[in-house]
N, C-alpha and C positions, 0 to 999 in steps of 0.2 A: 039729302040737303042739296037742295040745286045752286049752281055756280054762279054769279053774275059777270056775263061772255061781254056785256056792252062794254066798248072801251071807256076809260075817264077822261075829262077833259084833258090834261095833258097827253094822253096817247092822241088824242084826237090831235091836240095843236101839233106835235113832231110827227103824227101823218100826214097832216097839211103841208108843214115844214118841207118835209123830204121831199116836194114835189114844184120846190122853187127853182132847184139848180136842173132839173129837166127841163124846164120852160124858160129860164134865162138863158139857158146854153144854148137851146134852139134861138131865142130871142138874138142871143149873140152872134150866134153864126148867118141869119137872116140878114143883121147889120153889116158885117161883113161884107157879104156876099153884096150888098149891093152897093156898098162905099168903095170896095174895089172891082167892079166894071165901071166907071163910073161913061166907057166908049160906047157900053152896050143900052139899047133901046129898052126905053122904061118896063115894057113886057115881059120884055125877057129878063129883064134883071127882078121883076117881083115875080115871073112863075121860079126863080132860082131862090128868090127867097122865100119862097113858101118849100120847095123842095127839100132848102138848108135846116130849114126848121123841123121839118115832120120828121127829118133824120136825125139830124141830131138828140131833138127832141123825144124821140118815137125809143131809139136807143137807148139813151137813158132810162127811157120809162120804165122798157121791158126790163133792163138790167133790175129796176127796183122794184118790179110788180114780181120777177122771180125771186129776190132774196126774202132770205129770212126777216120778217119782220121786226123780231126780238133783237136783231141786230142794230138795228136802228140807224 
């Protein structure tokens, strides 16, 4: 009897879900980062917020691409 592996719609929406506070939190730290230099040159303050974001963001990610799923 074969199993049905596809997720359901709700698995689907709280895997979407889970993937809001990684990219806000980068979003957030991107804000951040460039509302407080506000001395430094437009450049430099959007290559620091694109840095703030990939890390932060990138962090998160990995933390929830390693856990367990079932954990939710």
């Amino acid at each position: 009897m074969p199993v049905n592996s596809s997720p359901t719609l709700p698995q689907r929406r709280s895997q979407a879900r889970r993937w809001i506070i990684p990219i806000g939190g980068g979003l957030l730290a991107a804000v951040l980062a460039v509302v407080g230099t506000p001395h430094v040159a437009w450049y430099l303050r959007a290559a620091l917020a694109v840095i703030a974001f990939v890390y932060i963001a990138g962090q998160s990610a990995a933390y929830l691409w390693s856990s367990d799923a079932d954990q939710g």
